[in-house]
VONUGU-309415 format. One line per field, with one value per residue: z negated, y, x negated of N, C-alpha, C, CB in turn. Coordinates in Angstrom, 1 decimal, always signed. Glycine has a CB too. Layout:
n_Z = [Z,...]
n_Y = [Y,...]
n_X = [X,...]
ca_Z = [Z,...]
ca_Y = [Y,...]
ca_X = [X,...]
c_Z = [Z,...]
c_Y = [Y,...]
c_X = [X,...]
cb_Z = [Z,...]
cb_Y = [Y,...]
cb_X = [X,...]
***
This chain:
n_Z = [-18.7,-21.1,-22.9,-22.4,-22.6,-25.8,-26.2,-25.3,-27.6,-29.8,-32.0,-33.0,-32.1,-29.6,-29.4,-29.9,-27.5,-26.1,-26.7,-26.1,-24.0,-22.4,-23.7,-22.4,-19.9,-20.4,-20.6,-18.4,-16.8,-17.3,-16.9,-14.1,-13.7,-14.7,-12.9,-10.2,-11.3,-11.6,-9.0,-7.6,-8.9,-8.0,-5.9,-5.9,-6.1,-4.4,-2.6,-3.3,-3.8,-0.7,+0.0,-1.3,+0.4,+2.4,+4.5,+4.0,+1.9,-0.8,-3.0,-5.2,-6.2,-6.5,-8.3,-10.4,-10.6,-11.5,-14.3,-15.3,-15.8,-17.5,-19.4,-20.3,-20.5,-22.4,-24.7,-27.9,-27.6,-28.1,-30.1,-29.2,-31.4,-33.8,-33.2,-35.4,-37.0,-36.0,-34.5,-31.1,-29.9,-29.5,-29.7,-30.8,-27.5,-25.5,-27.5,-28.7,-28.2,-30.9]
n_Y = [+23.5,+23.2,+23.8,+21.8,+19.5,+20.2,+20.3,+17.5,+16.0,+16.8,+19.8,+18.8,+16.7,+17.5,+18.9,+17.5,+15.8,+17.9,+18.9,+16.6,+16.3,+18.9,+18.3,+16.0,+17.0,+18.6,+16.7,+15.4,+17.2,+17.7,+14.9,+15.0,+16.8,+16.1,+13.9,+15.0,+16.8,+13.8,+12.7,+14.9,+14.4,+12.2,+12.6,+14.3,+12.6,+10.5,+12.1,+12.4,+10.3,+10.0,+11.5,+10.6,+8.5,+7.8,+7.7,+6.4,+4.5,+3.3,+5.0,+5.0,+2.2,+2.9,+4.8,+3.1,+1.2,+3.0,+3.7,+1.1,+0.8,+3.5,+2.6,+0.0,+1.4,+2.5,+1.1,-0.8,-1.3,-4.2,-3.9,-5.1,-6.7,-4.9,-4.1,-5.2,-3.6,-3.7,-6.4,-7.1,-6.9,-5.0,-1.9,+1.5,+3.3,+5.5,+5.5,+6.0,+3.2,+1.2]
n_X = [+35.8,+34.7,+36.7,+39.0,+37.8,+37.6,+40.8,+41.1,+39.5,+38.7,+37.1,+34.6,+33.6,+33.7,+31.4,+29.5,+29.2,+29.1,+26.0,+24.7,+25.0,+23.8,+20.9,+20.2,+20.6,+17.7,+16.2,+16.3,+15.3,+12.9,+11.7,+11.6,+9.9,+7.7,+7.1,+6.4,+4.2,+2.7,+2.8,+1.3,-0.9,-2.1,-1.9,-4.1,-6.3,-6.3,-8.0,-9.7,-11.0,-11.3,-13.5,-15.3,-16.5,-19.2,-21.3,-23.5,-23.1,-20.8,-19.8,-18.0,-19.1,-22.1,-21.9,-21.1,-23.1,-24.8,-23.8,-24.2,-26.8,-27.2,-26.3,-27.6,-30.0,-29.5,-29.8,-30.7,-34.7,-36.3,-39.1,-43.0,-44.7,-47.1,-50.2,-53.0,-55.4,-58.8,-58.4,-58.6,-60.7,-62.9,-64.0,-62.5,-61.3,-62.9,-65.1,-68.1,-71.0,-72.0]
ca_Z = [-19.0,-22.6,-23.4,-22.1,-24.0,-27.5,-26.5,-25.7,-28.0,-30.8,-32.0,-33.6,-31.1,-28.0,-29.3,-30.0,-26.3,-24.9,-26.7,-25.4,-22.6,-22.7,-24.3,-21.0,-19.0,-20.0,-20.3,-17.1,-15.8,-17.6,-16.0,-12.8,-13.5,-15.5,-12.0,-9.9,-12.1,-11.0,-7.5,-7.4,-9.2,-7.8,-4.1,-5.8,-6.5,-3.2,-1.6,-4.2,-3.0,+0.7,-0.1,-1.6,+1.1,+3.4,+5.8,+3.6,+1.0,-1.1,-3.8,-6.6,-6.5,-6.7,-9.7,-11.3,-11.0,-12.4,-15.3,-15.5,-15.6,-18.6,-20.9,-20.5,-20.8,-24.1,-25.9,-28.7,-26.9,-28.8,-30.1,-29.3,-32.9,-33.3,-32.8,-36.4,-37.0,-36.3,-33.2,-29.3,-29.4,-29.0,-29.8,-29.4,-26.4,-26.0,-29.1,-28.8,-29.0,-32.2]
ca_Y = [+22.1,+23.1,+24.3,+20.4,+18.8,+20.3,+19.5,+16.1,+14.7,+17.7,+20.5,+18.5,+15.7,+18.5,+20.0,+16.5,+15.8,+18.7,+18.9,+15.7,+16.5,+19.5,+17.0,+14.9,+18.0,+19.1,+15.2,+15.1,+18.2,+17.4,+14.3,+15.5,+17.9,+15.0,+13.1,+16.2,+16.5,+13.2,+13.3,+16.1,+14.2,+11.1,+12.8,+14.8,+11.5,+10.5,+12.9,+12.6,+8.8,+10.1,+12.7,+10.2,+8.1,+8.3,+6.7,+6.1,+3.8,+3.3,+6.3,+4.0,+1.2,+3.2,+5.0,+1.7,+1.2,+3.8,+3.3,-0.2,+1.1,+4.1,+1.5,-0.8,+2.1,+3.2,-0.5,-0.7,-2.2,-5.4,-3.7,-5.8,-6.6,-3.9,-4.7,-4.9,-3.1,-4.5,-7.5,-6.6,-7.3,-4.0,-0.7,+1.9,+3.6,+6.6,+5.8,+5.7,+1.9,+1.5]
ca_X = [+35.5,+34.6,+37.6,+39.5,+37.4,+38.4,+42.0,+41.4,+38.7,+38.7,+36.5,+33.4,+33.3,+33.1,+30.4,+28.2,+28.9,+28.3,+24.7,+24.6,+24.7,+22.7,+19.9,+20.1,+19.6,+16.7,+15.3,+16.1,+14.6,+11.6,+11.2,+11.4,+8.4,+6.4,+6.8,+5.5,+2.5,+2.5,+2.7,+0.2,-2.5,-2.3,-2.7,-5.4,-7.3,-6.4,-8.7,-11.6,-11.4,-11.4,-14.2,-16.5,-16.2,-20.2,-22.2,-24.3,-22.6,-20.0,-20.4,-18.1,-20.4,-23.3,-21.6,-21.1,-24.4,-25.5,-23.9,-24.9,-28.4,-27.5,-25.7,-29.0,-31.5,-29.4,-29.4,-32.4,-35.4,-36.9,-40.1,-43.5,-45.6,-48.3,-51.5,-53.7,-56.9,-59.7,-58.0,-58.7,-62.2,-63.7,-64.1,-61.4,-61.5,-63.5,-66.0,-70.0,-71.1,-73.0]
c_Z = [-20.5,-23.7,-23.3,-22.4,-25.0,-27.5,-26.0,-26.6,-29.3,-30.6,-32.0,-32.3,-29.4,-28.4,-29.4,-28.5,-25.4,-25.7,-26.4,-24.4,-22.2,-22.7,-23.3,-20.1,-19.0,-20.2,-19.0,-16.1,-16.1,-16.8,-14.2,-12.9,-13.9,-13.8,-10.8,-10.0,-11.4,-9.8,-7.1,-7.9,-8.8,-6.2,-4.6,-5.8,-5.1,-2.4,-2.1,-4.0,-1.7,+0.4,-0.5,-0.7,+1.9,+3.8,+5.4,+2.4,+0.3,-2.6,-5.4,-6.8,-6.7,-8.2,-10.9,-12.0,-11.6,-14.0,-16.0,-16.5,-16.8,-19.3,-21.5,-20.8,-22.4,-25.2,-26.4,-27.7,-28.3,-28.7,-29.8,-31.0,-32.7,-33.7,-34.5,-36.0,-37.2,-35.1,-31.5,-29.3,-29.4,-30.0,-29.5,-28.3,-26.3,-27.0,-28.5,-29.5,-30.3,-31.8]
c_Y = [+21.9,+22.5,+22.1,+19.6,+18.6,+19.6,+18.4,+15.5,+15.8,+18.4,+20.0,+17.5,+16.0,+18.9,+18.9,+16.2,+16.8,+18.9,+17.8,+15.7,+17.6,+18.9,+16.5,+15.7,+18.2,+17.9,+15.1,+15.8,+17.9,+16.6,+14.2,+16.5,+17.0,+13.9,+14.4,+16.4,+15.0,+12.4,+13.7,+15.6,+13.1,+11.3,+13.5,+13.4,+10.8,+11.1,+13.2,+10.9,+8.5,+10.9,+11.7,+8.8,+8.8,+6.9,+5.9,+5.0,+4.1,+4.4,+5.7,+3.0,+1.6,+4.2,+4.2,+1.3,+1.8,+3.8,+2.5,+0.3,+2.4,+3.5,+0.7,-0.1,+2.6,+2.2,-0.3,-1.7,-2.5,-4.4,-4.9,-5.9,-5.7,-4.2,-4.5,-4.5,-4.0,-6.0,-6.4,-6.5,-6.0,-2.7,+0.5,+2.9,+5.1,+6.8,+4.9,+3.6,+1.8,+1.0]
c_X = [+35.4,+35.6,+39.2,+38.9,+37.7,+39.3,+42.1,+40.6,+38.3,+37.4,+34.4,+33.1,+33.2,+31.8,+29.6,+28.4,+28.7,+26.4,+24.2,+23.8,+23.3,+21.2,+19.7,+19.8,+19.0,+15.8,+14.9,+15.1,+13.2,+10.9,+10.8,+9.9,+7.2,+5.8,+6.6,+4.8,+2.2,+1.7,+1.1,-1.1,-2.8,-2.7,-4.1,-6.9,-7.4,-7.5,-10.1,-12.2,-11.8,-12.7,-15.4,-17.2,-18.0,-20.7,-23.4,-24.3,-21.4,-20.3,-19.6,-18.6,-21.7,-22.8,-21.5,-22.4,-25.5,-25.1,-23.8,-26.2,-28.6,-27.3,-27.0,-30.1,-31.3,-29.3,-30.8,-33.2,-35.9,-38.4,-41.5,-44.1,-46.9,-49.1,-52.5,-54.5,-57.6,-59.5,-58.1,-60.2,-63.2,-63.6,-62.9,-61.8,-61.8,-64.9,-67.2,-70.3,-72.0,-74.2]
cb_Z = [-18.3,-23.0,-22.2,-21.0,-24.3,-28.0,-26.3,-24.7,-26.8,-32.1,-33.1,-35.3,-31.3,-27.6,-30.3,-31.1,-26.1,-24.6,-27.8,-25.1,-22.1,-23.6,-25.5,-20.5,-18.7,-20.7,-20.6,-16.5,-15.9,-18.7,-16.4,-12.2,-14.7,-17.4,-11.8,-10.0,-14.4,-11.2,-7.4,-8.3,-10.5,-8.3,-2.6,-7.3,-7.7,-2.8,-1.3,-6.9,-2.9,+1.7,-1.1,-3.1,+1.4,+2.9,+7.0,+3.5,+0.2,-1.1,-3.1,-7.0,-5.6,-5.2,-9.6,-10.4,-10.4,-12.0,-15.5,-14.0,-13.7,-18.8,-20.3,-19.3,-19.6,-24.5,-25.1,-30.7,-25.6,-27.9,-31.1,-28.3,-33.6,-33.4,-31.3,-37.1,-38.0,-38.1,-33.5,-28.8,-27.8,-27.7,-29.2,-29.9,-25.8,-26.5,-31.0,-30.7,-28.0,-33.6]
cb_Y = [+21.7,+24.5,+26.1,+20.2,+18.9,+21.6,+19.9,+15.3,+13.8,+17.0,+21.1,+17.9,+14.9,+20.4,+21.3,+15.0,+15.2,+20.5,+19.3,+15.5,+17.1,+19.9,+15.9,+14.1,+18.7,+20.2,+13.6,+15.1,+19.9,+17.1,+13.7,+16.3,+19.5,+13.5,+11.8,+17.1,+16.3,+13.4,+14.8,+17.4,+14.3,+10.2,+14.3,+15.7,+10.5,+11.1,+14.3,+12.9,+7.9,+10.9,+14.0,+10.0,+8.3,+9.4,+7.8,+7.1,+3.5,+2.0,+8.1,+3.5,+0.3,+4.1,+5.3,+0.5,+1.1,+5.1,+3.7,-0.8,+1.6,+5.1,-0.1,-1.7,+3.5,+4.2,-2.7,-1.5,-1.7,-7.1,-3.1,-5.8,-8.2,-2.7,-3.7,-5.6,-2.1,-4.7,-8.3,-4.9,-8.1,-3.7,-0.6,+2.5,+3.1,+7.0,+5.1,+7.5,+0.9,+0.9]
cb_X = [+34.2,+34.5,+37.9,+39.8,+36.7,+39.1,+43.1,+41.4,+37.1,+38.9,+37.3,+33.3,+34.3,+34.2,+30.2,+28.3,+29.6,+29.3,+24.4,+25.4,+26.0,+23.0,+20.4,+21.3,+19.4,+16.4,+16.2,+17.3,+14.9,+11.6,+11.6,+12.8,+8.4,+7.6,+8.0,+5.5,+2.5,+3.1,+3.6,+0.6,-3.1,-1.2,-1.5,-5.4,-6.7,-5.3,-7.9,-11.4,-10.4,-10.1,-13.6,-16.4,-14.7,-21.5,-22.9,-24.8,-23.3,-19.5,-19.7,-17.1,-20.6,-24.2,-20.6,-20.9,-24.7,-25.4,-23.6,-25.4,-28.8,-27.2,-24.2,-29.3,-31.8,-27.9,-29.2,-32.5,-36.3,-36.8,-40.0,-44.3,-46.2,-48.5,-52.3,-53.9,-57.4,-59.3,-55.8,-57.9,-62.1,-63.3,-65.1,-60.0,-60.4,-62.5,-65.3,-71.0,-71.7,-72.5]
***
């Protein structure tokens, strides 16, 4: 095939189509392995969707909810104002009345 190439389309212009080509074979093979990987992890997820699956609820909505519930526990809380010395009427707590 090489060789009937040269003598129809010359020396330099065989060799850019056959690395061409080449080039396209291993695109191709690649993608065939990139869609395998594929495949393979999309049934894996498959079976981590079947697996979390109980009787007892739905295990991504209670995931959700959980991390509802870290996002809101990690936001600054609004401090109240602290209390001056000397306001709350009393004594503090623990100390001999005078």
């Amino acid at each position: 095939m090489a060789v009937n190439l040269v003598a129809q389309v010359g020396r330099d212009r065989a060799r850019e189509v056959l690395e061409t080509s080449f080039a396209q074979f291993q695109a191709d093979r690649s993608v065939v392995g990139l869609a395998t990987h594929l495949r393979q992890h999309e049934q894996a997820m498959a079976g981590y969707v079947e697996a979390m699956t109980c009787d007892k609820g739905d295990f991504t909505e209670y995931a959700a909810l959980r991390r509802a519930i870290s996002e809101r526990e990690a936001e600054p809380v609004a401090r109240s104002p602290a209390r001056a010395p000397g306001r709350g009427g009393g004594q503090p707590r623990g100390a001999a009345p005078r």
